[in-house]
N, C-alpha and C positions, 0 to 999 in steps of 0.2 A: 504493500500500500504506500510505504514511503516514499519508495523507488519511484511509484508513479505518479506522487505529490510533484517532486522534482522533476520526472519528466516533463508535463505540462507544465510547470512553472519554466523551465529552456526552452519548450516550445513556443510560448507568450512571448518570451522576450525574446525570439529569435525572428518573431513573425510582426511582433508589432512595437518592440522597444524602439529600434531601427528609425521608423515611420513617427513614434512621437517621438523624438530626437529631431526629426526631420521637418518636424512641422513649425509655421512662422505663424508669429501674430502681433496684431496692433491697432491703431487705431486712428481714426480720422473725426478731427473736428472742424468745422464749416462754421460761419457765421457772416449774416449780408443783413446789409440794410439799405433800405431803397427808400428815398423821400422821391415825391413828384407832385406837380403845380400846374394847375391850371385855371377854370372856374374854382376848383378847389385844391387847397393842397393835405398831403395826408404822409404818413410815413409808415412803413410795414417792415419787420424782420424777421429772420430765423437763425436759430441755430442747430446743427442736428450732432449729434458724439454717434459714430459709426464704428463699432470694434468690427474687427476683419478676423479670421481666419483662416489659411493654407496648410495642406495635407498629403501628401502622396496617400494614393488610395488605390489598390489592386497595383494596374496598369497605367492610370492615371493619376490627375490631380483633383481634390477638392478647397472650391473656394467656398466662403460664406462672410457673410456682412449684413449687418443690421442695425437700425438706428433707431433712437428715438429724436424726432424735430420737435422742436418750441418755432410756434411761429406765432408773431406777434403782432396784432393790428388794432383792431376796435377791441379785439378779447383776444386772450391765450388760448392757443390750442395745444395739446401735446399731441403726438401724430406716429407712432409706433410704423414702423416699415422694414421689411426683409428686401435689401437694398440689391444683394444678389447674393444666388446659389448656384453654381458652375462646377460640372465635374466636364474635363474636356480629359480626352485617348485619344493619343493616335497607334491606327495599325496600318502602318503605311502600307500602299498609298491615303489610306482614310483616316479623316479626322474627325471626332464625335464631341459634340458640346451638347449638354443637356442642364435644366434647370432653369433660372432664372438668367438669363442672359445677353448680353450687349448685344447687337445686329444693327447693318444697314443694311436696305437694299440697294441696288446697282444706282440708280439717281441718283441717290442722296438725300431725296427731299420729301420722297414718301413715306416711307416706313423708316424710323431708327430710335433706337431706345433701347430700354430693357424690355425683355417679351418671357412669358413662360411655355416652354418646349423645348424641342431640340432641334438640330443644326448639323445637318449631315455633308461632309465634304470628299471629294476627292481629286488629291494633287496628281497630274501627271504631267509637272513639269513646265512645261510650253502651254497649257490645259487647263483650268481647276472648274470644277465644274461640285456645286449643292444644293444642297435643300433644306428647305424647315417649314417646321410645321409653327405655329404658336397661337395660343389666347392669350388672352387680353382681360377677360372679369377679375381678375384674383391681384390686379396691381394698384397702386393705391392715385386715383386720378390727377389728383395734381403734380406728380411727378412721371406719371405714363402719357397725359397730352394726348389722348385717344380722342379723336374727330367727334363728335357730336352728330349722328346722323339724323333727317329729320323724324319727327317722333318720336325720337330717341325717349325715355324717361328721363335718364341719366343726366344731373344738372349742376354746371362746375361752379355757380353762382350758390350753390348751398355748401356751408361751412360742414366739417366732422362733428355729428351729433353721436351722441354712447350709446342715447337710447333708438336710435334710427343710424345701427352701423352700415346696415349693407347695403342701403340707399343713398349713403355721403361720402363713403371712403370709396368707394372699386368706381374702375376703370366699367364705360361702357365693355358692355361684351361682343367680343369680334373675336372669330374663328380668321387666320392668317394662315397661306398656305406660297410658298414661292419655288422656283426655280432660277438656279441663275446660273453664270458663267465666267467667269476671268479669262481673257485673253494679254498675258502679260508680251511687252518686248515688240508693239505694234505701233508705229514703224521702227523699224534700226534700230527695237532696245532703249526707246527712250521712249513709247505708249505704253499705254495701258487700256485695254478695252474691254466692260461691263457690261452685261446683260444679262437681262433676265423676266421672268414673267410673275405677276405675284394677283394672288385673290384674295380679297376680304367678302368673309360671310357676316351679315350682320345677324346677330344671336338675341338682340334685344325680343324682347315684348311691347314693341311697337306695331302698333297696327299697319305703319306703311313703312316695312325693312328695306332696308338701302344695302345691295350689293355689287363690288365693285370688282371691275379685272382692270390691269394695265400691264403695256409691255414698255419695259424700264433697260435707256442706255447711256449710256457715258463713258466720254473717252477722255484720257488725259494723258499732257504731253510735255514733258521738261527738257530744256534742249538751253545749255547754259544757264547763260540769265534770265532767260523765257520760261514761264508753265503755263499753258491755254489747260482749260478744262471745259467740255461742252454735254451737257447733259439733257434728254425728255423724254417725257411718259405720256404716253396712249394710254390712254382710260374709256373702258365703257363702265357705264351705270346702268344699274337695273331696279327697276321696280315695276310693279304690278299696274301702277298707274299709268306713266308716263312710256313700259317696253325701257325700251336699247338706246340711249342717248352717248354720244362720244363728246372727250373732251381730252385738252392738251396743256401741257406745260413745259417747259426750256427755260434751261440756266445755261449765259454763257457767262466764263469770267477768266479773265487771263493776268498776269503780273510780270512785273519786270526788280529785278536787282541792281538798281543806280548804281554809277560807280562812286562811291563818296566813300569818305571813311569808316562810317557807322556799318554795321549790318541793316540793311534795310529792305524792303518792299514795299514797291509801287502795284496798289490792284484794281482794276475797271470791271464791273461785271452788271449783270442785267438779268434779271428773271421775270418772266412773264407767264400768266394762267390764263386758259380762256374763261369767259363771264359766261353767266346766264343769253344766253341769243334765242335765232329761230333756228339756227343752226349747229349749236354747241351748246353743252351744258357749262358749268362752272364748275372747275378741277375740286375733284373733293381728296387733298389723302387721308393716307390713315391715322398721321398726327396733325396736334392743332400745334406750326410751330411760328411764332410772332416773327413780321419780318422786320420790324423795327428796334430800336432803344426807346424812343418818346411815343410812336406813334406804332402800334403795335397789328396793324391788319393778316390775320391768318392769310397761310399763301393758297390762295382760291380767287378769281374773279380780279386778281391784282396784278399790275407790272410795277415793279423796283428795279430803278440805274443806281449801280453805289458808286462808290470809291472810296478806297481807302490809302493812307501811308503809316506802315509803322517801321520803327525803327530799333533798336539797340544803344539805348545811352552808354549806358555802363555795363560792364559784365551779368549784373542783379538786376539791371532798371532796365524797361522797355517802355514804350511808349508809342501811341495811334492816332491818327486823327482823321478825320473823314465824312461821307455825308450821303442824305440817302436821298431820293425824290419817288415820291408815290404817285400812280396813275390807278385809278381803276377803268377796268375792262367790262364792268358789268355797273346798273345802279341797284345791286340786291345784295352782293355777298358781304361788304363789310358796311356794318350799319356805326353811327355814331349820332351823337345828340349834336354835333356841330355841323353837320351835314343840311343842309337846305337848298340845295340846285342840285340842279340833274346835267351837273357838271363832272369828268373824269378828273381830272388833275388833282388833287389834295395835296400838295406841298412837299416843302424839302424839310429833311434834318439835317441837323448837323452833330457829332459828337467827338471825343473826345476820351483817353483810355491809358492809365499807366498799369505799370505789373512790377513787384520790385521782390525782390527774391533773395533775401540776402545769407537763407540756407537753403538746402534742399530740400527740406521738409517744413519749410514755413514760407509762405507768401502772404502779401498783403496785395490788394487791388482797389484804383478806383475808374469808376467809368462816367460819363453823366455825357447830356445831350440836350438840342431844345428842338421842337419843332414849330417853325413857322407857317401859320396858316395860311395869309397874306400871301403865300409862293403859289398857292394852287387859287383856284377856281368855285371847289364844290362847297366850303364852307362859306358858315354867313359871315358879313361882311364885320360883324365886332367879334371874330373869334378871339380866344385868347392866346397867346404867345406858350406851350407846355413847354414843361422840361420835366427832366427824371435825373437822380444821382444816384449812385449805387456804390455803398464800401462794402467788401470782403476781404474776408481771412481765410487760410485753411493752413492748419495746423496737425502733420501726422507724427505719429511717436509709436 
């Protein structure tokens, strides 16, 4: 009996002492505070303490991370979230990611976030070619950005109540299913070419479900001082009502490396969505992602020209400056109370961005911006002048 006490006890630590030896851990602390001004001004924060972590596991790795946020505005909230669960293997040539996990799709600008499922790949080289599956109910909405379709129940404008959990925290529910493809070294080793096809099933209890397909491409191309990137998605929309409507979206954006002393970039780019018409619908994706600092229009029904320049002060210090002008393509998809003509143009931003780093596990940042009304068209004529400032921290140990 002894014998075999000891046995199993060699066997333990031969099989798993190894692996907790092996394992890391730590943790991430965040904190941001945003003031912004206009008819009215207001200021909102968070802060979230994130412990992380890492494991060898079988053949693979396990990650894990979870937080609890304080966000602060008219009232505190506390806001509990399992931030990510990732076991990735590879059995070459394949590589398996499952759990809660980071993705984008080939665009860039429809699907990306954290998703719950898995993530199927295979490298051959000159080839990569995957898959995944993912939903979307189980993630907590204000940090998953999941689109709003119409009907939807699901409403971002309601706070986290205790007693009405699973009406205020989750993510609308969408079924996610994609195919895609990497074409690395297109042309002469300096492209890169993306595609892929991806469907969202809407899973709501809405009486009119919104289901969408698109087929997503983007190339990008570095060649010195030069990197062009051009990206767009085909979408059809389905519903019961309305049958098969198609709709379009394109990002181009390209930059250049000055020659000055700083490390720098110079960037120009443009994204446009088609609107509501007779002949197009208005792009829905899967996330709702703001395409402003001050003036925040989900990218649906809208065109944005940017420009930006950041730079390298110091080794630790960086710093941006830059500016946006908004068009709308439709007069339905972004709505605002300052809005009174049945005018396209809404005006320019402008903003403004440092980053100082002065270890590696501590940054501080600020950003702020203002938008002027008075540049576009569609508002009334006494709008007010907005701005937005934003300080952060993030602090790992």
């Amino acid at each position: 009996m002894i014998k075999r006490f000891f046995f199993f006890v060699i066997l333990f630590i031969t099989f798993f002492a190894g692996r907790i030896f092996a394992a890391d851990f730590g943790a991430v602390f965040t904190g941001e505070a945003v003031a912004e001004g206009g008819d009215e001004t207001g200021v909102t924060g968070k802060t979230i303490l994130a412990p992380w972590f890492s494991v060898p596991l079988g053949t693979g790795d396990l990650f894990f991370s979870a937080g609890l946020g304080v966000y602060y505005s008219e009232k505190t909230l506390f806001v509990p979230e399992l931030l990510r669960l990732e076991y990735s293997a590879e059995f070459a040539p394949f590589t398996v990611r499952a759990g809660r996990i980071p993705w984008r799709d080939p665009s860039g600008f429809t699907a990306k976030g954290l998703f719950d499922g898995a993530d199927f790949s295979m490298d051959l080289g000159q080839i990569r070619f995957g898959a995944v599956a993912f939903y979307t109910g189980l993630l907590y909405k204000n940090t998953a950005d999941i689109n709003v379709s119409p009907g939807d129940p699901r409403d971002y404008s309601l706070p986290l109540d205790w007693n009405d959990f699973g009406d205020t925290y989750f993510a609308p529910r969408r079924l996610i299913a994609a195919l895609y493809g990497e074409f690395p070294g297109l042309p002469r080793h300096r492209g890169n070419l993306y595609t892929g096809i991806l469907a969202q099933f809407d899973l709501s209890e809405a009486d009119k479900r919104f289901h969408t397909q698109y087929l997503l491409l983007r190339h990008t191309l570095d060649y010195h001082i030069f990197d062009l990137s051009a990206a767009g998605a085909v979408e059809l929309e389905n519903t019961k009502e309305d049958g098969v409507r198609a709709a379009l979206a394109l990002s181009l954006d390209g930059g250049a490396r000055l020659p000055l002393s700083l490390k720098n970039r110079l960037s120009l780019g443009m994204r446009w969505t088609s609107g509501e018409g007779s002949q197009t619908a208005a792009f829905f994706p899967v996330i709702r992602e703001a395409q402003g600092l001050v003036l925040k229009p989900h990218f649906s029904g809208i065109m944005v020209i940017r420009t930006n320049f950041e730079a390298r002060l110091l080794p630790s210090l960086s710093a941006g400056l830059g500016g946006r002008y908004f068009i709308r393509t439709d007069s339905e998809s972004f709505a605002d109370p300052d809005i009174t003509k049945d005018k396209h143009p809404l005006g320019a931003e402008f903003f403004s961005s440092l980053l100082w780093v002065p270890y590696s596990d501590l940054s501080f940042s600020a950003e702020g911006g203002i938008f002027l009304p008075k540049t576009g068209t569609a508002m009334r004529d006494d709008a007010p002048v907005r701005w937005s400032l934003t300080l952060g921290t993030i602090f790992s140990f």
